[in-house]
C-alpha positions as CSV (number, residue, x, y, z in Angstrom):
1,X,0.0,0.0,0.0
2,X,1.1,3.4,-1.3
3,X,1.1,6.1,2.0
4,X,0.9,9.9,2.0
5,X,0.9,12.2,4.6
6,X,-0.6,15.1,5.0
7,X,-0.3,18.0,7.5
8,X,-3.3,19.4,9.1
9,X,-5.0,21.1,12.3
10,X,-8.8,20.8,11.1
11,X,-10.2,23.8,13.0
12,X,-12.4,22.9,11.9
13,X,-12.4,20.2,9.3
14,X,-14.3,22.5,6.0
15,X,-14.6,21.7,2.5
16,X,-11.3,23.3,1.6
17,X,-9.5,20.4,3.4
18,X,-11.9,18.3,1.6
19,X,-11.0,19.7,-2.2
20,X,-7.1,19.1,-0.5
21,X,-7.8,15.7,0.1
22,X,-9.2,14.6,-2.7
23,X,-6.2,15.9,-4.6
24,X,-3.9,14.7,-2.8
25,X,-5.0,11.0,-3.9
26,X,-5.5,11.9,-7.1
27,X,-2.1,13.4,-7.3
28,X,-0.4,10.8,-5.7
29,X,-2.3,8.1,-6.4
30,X,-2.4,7.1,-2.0
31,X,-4.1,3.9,-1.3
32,X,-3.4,5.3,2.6
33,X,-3.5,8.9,3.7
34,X,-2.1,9.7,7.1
35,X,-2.8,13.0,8.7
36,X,-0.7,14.6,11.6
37,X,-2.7,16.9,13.6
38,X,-2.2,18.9,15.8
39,X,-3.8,18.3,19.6
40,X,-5.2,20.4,22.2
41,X,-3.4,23.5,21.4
42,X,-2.4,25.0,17.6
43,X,0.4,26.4,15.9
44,X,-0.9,30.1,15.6
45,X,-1.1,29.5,19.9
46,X,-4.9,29.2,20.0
47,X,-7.0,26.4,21.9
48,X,-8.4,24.3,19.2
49,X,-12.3,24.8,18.7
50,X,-13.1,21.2,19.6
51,X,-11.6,18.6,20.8
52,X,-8.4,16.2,18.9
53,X,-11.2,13.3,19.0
54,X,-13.8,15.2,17.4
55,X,-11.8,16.6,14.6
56,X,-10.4,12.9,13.9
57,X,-13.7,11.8,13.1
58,X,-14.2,14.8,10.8
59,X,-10.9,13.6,9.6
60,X,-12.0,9.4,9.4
61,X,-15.7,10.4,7.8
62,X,-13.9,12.5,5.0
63,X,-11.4,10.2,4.2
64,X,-8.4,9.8,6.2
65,X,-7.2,6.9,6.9
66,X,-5.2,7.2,10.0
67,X,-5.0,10.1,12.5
68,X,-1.9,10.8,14.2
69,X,-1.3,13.6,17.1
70,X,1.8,16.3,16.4
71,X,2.4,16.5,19.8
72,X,2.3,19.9,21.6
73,X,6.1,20.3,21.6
74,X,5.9,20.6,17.8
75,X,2.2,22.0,17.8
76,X,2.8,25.3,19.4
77,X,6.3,26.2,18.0
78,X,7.5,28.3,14.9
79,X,7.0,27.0,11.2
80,X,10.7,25.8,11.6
81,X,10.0,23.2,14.5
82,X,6.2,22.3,13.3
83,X,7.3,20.9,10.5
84,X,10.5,19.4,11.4
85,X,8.2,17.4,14.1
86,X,5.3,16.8,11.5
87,X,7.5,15.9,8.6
88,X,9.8,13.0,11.4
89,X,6.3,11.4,12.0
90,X,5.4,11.1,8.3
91,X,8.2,9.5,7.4
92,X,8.4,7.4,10.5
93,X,5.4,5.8,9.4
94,X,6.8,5.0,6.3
95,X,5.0,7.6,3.7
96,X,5.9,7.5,0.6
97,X,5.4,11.4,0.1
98,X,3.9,14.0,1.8
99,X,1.4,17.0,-0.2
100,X,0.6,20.4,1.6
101,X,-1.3,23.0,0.6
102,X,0.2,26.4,-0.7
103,X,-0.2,29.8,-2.5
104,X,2.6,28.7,-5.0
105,X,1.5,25.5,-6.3
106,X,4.4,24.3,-7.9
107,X,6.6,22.2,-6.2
108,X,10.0,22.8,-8.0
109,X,9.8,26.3,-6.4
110,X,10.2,24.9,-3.0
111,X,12.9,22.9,-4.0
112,X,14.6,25.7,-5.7
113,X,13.9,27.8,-3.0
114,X,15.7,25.8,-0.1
115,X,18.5,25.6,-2.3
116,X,18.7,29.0,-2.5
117,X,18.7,29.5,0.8
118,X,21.2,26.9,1.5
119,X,24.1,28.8,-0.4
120,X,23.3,32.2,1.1
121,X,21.9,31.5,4.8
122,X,25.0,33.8,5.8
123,X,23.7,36.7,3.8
124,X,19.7,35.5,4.7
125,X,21.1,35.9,8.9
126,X,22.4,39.3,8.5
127,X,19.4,41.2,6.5
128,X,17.0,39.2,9.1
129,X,19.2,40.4,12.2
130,X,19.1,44.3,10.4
131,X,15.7,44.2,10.4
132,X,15.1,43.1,13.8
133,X,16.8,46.0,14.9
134,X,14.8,48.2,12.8
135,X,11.5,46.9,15.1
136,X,10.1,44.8,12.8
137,X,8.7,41.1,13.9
138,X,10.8,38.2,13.0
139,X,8.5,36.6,10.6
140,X,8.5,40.5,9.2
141,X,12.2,40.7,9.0
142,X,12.5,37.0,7.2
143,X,10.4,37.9,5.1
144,X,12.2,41.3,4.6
145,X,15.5,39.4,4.0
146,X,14.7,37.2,1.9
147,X,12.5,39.5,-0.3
148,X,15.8,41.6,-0.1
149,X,18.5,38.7,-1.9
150,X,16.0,37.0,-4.2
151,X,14.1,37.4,-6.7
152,X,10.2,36.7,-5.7
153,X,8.9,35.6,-9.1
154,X,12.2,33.1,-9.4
155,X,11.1,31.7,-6.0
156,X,8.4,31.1,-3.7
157,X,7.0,34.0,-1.9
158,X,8.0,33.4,2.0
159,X,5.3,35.6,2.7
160,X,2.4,33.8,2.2
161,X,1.7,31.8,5.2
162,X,1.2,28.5,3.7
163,X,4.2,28.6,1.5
164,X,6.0,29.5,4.4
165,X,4.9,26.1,5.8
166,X,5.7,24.3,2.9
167,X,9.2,25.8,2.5
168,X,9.8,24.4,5.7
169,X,8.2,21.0,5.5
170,X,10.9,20.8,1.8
171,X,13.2,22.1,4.2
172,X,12.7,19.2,7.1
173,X,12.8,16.7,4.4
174,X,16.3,17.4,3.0
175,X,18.0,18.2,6.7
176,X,16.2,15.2,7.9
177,X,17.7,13.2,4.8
178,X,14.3,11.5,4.6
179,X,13.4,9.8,1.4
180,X,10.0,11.5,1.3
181,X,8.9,13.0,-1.5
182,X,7.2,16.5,-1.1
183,X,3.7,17.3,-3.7
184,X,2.1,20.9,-3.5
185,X,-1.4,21.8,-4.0
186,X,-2.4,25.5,-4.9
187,X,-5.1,26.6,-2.2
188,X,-8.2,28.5,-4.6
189,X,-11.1,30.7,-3.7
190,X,-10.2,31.8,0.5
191,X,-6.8,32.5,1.8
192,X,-5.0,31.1,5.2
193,X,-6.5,34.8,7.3
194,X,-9.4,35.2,5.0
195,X,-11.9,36.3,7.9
196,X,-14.8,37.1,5.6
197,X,-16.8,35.0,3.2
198,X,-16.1,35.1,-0.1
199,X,-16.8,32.0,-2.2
200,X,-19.8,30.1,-2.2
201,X,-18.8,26.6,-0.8
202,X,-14.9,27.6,0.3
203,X,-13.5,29.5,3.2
204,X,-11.0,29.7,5.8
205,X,-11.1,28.0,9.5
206,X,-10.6,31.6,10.7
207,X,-13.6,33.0,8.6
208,X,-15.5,29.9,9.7
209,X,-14.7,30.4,13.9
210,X,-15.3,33.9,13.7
211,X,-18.9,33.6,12.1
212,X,-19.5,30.9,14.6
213,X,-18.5,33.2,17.7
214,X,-19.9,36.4,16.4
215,X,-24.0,35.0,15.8
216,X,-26.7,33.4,17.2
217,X,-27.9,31.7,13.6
218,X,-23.9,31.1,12.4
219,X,-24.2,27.0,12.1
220,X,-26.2,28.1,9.6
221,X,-24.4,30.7,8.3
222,X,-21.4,28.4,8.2
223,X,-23.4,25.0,7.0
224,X,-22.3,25.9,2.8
225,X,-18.4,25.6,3.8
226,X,-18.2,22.6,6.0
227,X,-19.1,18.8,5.3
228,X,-22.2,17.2,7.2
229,X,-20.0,15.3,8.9
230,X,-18.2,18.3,10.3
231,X,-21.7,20.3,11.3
232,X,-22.8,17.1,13.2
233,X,-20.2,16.8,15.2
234,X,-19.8,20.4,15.7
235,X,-23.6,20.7,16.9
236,X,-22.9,17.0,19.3
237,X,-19.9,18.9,20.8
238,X,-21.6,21.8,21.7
239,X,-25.0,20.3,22.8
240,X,-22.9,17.8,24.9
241,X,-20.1,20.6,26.5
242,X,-21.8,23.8,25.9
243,X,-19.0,25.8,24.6
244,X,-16.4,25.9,21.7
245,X,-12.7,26.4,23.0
246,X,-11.3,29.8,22.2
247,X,-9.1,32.0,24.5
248,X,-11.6,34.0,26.0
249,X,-12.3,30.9,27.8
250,X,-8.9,30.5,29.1
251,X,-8.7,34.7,30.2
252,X,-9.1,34.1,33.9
253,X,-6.5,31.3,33.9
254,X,-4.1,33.1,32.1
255,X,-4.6,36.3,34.3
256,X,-4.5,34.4,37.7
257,X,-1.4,32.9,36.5
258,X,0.3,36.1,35.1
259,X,-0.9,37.9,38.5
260,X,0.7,35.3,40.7
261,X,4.1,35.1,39.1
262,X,7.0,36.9,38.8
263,X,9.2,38.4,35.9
264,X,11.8,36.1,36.9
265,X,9.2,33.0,36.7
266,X,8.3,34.5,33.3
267,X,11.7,34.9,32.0
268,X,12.2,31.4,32.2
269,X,8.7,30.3,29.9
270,X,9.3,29.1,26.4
271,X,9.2,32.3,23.9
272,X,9.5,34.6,26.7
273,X,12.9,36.7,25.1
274,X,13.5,40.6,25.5
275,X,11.7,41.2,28.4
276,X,8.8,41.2,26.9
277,X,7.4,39.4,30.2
278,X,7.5,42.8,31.4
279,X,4.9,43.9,29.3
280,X,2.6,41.1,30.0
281,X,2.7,41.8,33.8
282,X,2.4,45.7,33.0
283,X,-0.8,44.9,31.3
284,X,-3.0,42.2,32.8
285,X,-4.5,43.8,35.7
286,X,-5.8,46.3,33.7
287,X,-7.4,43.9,30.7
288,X,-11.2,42.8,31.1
289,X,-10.8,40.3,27.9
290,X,-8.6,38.2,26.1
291,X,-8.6,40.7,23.2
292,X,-8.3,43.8,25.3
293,X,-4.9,42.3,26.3
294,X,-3.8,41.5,23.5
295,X,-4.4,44.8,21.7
296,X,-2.2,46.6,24.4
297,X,0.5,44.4,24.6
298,X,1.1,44.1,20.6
299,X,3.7,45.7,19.2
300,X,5.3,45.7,15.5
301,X,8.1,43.8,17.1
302,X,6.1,41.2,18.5
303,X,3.3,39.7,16.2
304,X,-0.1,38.4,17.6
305,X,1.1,34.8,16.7
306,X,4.0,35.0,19.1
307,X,2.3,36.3,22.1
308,X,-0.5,34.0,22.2
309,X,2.2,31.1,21.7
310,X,3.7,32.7,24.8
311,X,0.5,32.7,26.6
312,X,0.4,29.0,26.2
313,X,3.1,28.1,27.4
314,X,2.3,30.1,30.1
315,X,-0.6,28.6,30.8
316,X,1.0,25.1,30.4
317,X,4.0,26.2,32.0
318,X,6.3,24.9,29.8
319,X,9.8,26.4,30.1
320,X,12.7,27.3,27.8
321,X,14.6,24.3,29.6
322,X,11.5,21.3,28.9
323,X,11.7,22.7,25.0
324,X,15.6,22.7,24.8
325,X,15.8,19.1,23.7
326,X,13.0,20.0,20.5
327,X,15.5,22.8,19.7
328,X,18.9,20.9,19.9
329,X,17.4,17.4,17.7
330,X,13.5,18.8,16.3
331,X,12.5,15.0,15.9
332,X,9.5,13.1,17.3
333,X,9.9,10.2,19.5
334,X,6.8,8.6,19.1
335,X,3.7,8.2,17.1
336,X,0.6,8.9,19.5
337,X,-2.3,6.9,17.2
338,X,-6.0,8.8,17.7
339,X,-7.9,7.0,15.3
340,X,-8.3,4.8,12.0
341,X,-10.3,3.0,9.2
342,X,-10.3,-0.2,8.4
343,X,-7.9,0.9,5.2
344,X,-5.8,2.6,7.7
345,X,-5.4,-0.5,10.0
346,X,-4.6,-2.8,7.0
347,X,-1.7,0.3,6.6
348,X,-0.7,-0.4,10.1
349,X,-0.6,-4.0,10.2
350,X,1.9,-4.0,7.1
351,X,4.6,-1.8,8.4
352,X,4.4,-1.9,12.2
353,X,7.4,-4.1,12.4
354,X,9.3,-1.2,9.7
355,X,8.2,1.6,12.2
356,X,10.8,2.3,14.8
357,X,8.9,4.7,17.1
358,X,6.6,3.7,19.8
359,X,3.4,3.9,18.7
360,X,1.0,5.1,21.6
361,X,-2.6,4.0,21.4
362,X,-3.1,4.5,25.3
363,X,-1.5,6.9,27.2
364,X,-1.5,5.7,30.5
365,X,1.4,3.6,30.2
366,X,4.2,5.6,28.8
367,X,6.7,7.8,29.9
368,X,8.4,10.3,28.1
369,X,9.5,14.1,28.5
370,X,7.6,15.2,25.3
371,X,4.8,13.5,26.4
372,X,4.7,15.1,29.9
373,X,3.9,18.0,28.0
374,X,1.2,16.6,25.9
375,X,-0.3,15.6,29.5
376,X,0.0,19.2,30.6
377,X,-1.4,20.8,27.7
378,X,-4.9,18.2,28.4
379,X,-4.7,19.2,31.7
380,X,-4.7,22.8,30.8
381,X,-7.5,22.8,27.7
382,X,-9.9,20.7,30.0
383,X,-9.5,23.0,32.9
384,X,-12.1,25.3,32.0
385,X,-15.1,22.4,32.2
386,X,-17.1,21.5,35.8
387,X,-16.7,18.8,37.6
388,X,-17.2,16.0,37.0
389,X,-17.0,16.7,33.1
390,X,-13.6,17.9,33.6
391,X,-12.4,14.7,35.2
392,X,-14.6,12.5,32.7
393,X,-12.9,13.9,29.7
394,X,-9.7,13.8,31.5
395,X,-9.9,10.3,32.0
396,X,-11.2,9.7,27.8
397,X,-7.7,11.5,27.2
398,X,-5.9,8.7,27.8
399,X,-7.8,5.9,28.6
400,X,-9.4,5.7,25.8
401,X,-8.3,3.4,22.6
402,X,-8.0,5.1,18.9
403,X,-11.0,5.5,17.2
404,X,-11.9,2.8,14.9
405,X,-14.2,3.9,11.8
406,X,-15.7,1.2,9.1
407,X,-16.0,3.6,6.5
408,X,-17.7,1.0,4.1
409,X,-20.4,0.0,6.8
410,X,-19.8,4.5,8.1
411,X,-19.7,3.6,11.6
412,X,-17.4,3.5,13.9
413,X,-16.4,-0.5,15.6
């Protein structure tokens, strides 16, 4: 069986992850495709909307075969380390190739590109470091550089955010000296920030959460860009929790947190760098709302993305000294399984004994420092439910087995 891997958070699961899956086999001509997903918490440092077992079966009833998580280490970190940790698991699971989604298209740009910036990193350093000192953002300045030594129609744009992505994912493969082979599909009709409608059937996640926080009627102002499968379990996660996760939820945490510690403490959480911990603790006792906070303590030099990646880790307390090991060898070290079809077992059976990692289907069992965090981060997106749904759910974490889906009979065994 011919495997591809694919890269995904699914918040939520819409049809423009549908039209990307469905050219992904037809591109590649997968008999197995294998998302990584991201768990509790996402790469842009937001809570996800619903829970890592409700977005695999979005994943299983729109055909994936076998949902794996990208564990919070990799989750919550810069392009750089997401993929490194994303593209580690694909190929531990012996893909074949892996196809992401970008504003460029064409994968020979990628390629291209990394070259590129193999033989002038020294250069690429410099113009980055000159730009930080002018106040700009280091995504800003990157892109700065780069725009700076290249030429943007020779190679891909680095400021798109999904080329960004996939420049890293090309990246991960050649440092990584995997054998994967990297496919690009152009995303059409809504952009990565789109947070307006614009198409009939196709939008972003963020247009899609922000219509469905900002009405009373918005599952049915979102129904056209989502999958039934995705509306019903959107509507059974609601009815059953009575809330979506987003950080407003998380506010009084994060200020009883930020009130109680010091700059010291701070200074010693992941991302925290400049003393911009300062400006955290100058603020909070002032904010009534996730947003107000945010709003005053943006800056140019410090992008939205950033700081609410530095909230999480604040919340989850994860330190610069937990992460150091990420940073010094950006691999995973093992394969936590959430769910599968019966296609996706069949995968499994044939190259479990080829797959060197651990692979996790319970979690109450293993031990490992990346995975401490992965406990944490449960810990932390639960936190905001009563007892005794709190310690239910807790317990589902990891107690309960992957998710099994017929997807001839469509039900899940």
């Amino acid at each position: 069986m011919k495997a591809v891997g694919v890269i995904v958070e699914y918040n939520p699961f819409h049809n423009g992850h549908k039209f990307h899956l469905d050219e992904t086999k037809k591109k590649t001509n997968a008999d197995c495709i294998i998302a990584v997903m991201s768990g509790n918490f996402l790469q842009r440092g937001e809570p996800a909307l619903v829970s890592k077992w409700t977005r695999t079966k979005m994943a299983l009833e729109a055909g994936v075969d076998i949902v794996i998580e990208l564990p919070y280490a990799f989750a919550t970190q810069k392009a750089e380390n997401f993929a490194n940790g994303a593209i580690s698991l694909i190929s531990a699971l012996r893909c074949e190739e892996v196809c992401f989604g970008s504003e460029s298209g064409t994968i020979e740009d990628f390629e291209s590109t990394v070259s590129f910036m193999r033989n002038n990193q020294e250069a690429y350093d410099y113009f980055t470091q000159q730009y930080i000192k002018k106040g700009y953002s280091y995504p800003k300045a990157a892109s700065l550089a780069y725009s700076t030594l290249s030429n943007v129609d020779t190679y891909v744009d680095l400021s798109k955010p999904n080329n960004i992505l996939g420049y890293h994912y090309v990246k991960a493969i050649h440092d990584q000296k995997s054998s994967l082979k990297a496919k690009t599909i152009m995303r059409t009709s809504a952009g990565y920030h789109d947070e307006a409608f614009s198409h009939e059937s196709i939008a972003s996640a963020t247009s899609i959460r922000k219509t469905l926080f900002s009405s009373e009627k918005s599952m049915d102002e979102i129904q056209n860009y989502l999958p039934i499968s995705t509306s019903k379990w959107l509507l059974s996660y609601y009815q059953k929790n009575q809330l979506f996760h987003r950080w407003e939820e998380y506010f009084s945490l994060l200020k009883y947190k930020l009130l109680i510690s010091t700059s010291s403490e701070l200074a010693n959480i992941y991302e925290a760098e400049e003393g911009i911990e300062n400006r955290l603790l100058t603020y909070i006792s002032e904010s009534v709302s996730f947003q107000n906070f945010m709003e005053k303590i943006k800056t140019k030099r410090y992008t939205w993305t950033r700081l609410q990646r530095l909230c999480v880790h604040i919340l989850t307390n994860t330190t610069k000294e937990q992460l150091k090991p990420i940073n010094e060898k950006p691999v995973a070290t093992y394969i936590r399984l959430l769910g599968m079809s019966q296609n996706g077992q069949s995968y499994l059976n044939q190259v479990k004994k080829e797959v060197e990692l651990p692979i996790i289907s319970k979690g109450t069992h293993f031990s490992d420092e990346l995975f401490t965090l992965d406990w944490k981060a449960a810990q932390t997106y639960l936190a905001i439910f009563p007892e005794p749904l709190r310690s239910s759910l807790l317990r589902q974490e990891y107690a309960t087995p992957p998710i099994r889906y017929n997807e001839k009979e469509q039900k899940y065994v």
